[in-house]
C-alpha positions in Angstrom: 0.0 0.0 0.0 1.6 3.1 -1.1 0.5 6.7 1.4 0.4 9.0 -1.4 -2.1 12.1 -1.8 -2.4 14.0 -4.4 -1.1 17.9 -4.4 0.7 19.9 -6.7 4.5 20.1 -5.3 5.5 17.4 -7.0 4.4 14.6 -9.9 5.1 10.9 -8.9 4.5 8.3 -10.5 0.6 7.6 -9.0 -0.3 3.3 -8.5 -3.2 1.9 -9.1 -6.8 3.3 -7.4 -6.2 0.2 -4.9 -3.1 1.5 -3.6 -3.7 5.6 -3.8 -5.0 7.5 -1.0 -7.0 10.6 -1.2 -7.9 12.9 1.7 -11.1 13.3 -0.9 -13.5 11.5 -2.9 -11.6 10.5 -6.0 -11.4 7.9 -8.9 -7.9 7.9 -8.8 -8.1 6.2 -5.1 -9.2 5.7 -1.9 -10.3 8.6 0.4 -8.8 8.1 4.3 -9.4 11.7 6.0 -8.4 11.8 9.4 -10.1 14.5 10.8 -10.2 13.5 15.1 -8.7 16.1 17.2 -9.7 15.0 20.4 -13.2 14.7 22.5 -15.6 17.5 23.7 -14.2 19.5 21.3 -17.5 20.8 19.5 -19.0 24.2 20.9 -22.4 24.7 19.8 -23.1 28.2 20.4 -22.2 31.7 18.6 -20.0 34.0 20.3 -21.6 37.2 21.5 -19.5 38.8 19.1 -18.7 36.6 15.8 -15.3 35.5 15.9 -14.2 34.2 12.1 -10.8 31.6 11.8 -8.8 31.1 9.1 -5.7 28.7 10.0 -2.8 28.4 7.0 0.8 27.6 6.6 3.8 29.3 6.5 2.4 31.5 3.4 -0.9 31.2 3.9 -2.2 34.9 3.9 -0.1 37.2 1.1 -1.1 39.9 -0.9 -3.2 38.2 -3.0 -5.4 37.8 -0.5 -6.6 41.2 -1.2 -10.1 40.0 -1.2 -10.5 39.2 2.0 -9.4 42.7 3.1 -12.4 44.3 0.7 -14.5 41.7 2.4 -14.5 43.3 5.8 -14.1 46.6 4.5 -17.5 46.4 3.5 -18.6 44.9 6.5 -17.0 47.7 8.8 -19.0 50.0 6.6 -22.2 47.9 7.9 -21.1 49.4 11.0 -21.1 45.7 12.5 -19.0 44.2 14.7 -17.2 40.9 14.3 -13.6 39.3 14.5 -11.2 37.6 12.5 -8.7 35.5 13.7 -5.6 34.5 11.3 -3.4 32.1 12.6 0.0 31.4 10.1 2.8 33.5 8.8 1.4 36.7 7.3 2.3 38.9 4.9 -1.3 41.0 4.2 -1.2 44.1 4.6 -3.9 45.5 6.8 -5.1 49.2 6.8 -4.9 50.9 9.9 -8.6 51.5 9.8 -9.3 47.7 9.8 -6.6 46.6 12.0 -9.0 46.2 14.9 -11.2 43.4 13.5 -8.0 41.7 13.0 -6.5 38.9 15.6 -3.2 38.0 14.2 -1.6 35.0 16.0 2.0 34.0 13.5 2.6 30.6 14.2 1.3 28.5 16.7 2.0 25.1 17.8 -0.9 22.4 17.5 -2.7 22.5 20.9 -2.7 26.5 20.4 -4.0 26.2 16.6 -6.9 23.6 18.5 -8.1 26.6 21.0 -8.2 29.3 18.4 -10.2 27.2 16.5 -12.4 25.7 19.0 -13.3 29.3 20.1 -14.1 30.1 16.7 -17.5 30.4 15.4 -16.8 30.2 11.7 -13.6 28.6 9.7 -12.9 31.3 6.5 -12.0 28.3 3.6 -10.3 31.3 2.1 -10.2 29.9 -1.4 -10.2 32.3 -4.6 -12.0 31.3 -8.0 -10.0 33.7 -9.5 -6.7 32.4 -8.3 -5.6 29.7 -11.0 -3.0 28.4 -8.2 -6.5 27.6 -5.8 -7.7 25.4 -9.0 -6.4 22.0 -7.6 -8.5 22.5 -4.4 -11.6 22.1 -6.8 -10.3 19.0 -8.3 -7.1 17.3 -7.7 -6.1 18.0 -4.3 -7.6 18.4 -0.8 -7.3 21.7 1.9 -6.2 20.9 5.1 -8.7 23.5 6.1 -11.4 20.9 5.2 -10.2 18.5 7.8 -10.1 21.4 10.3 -13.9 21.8 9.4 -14.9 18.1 9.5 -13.0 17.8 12.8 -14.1 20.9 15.0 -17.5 21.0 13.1 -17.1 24.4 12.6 -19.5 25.9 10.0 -17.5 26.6 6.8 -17.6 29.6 4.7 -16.6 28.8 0.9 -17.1 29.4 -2.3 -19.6 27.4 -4.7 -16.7 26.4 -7.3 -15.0 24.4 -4.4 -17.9 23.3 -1.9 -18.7 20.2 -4.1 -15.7 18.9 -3.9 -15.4 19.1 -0.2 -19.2 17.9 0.1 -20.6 21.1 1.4 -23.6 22.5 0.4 -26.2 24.8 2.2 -27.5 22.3 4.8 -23.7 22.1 6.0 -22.2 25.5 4.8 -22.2 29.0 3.5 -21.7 29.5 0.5 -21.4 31.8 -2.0 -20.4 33.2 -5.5 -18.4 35.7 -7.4 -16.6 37.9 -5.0 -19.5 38.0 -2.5 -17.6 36.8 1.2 -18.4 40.1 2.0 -22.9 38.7 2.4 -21.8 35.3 3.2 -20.0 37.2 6.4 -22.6 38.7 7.1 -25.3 36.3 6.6 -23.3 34.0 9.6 -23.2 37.4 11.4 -26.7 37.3 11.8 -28.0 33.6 11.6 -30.2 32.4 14.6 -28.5 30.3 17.0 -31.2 27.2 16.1 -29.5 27.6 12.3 -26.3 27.3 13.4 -27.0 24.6 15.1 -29.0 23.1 12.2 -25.7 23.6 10.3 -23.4 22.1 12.7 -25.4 19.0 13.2 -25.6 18.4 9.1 -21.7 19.2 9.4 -21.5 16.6 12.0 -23.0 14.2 10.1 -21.0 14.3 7.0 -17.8 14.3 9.2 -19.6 10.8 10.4 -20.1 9.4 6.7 -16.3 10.5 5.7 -14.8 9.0 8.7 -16.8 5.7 8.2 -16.0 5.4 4.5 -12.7 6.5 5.2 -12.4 3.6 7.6 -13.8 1.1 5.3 -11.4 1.9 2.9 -8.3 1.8 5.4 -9.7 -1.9 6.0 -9.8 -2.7 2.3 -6.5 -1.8 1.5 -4.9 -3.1 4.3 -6.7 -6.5 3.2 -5.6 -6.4 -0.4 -2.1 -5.8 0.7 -1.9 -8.7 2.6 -3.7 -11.0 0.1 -0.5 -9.9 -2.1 
């Protein structure tokens, strides 16, 4: 059995569907997600004020991330109060003026990454239509942002062109299109507490049916590689 998942750093040679895993849904292999992070980790309730996550690597927020910026400049022109956390090496650069809806947090070791999220209300998937290097999280390759979802049911906020991929849709998720994060902010903003929860449970279940596939499949390659 060959650990392999697909991404875009390098091109190895891929085996057979039998021996490939996927952290998706693929015909080119097997899906195994791992997406546990620990017990009582789920907290079903908004915070008084919203607090957004987004959690990337060591170049996960640069300047091209310039939409995210407009984003809550519109929202701070709602006059509307909400929070952002952004936990990862940065590079954005951040008017003055919108500095305060801002938590930055640089790197953080796993069991701090875990509390940021956990105290999250909403997990920003961040991903750009209009950025031809995002096109792989729509097709070939998988966001580690998704397992942060599945794992800390945390209501994702996406956009349409990747959301199928990830198995979201508007029972589990908001989503939007074009360059609209700015309304899909704001609709979590306002949602009812009972539709949040309505979301999270849907979320909840998914993580369910991808964790029991993924086991399944963990069982059937691990057979076939004995049998050889």
């Amino acid at each position: 059995m060959m650990p392999y998942t697909t991404h875009h750093h390098s091109e190895p040679c891929i085996p057979s569907p039998d021996k490939l895993i996927t952290l998706h849904r693929s015909n080119v292999g097997r899906m195994i997600n791992p997406h546990y992070f620990g017990e009582n980790i789920v907290r079903p309730f908004k915070n008084a004020i919203v607090n957004f996550v987004f959690v990337g690597g060591r170049h996960a927020l640069r300047r091209e991330y310039q939409f995210l910026i407009d984003a809550v400049k519109e929202l701070a022109e709602r006059k509307i109060d909400f929070s952002i956390t952004l936990v990862g090496t940065t590079t954005l650069q951040i008017p003055e003026e919108l500095q305060k809806y801002f938590i930055c947090e640089g790197a953080l070791n796993a069991k701090e990454v875990y509390k940021k999220i956990m105290n999250a209300d909403f997990y920003l998937m961040l991903l750009d239509p209009e950025n031809e290097k995002h096109n792989i999280y729509a097709t070939s390759s998988s966001t580690g942002s998704a397992q942060l979802v599945y794992g800390f049911k945390k209501v994702p906020i996406i956009h349409r062109k990747f959301a199928q991929h990830y198995d979201f849709d508007d029972t589990n998720a908001i989503i939007y299109d074009g360059r609209k994060l700015a309304d899909a902010m704001y609709e979590a903003i306002l949602m009812s507490t009972e539709k949040y929860i309505e979301k999270q449970t849907n979320l909840e279940r998914l993580a369910k049916e991808i964790y029991q596939e993924s086991l399944s499949n963990l069982r059937d390659m691990i057979s076939i590689t004995e049998k050889e």
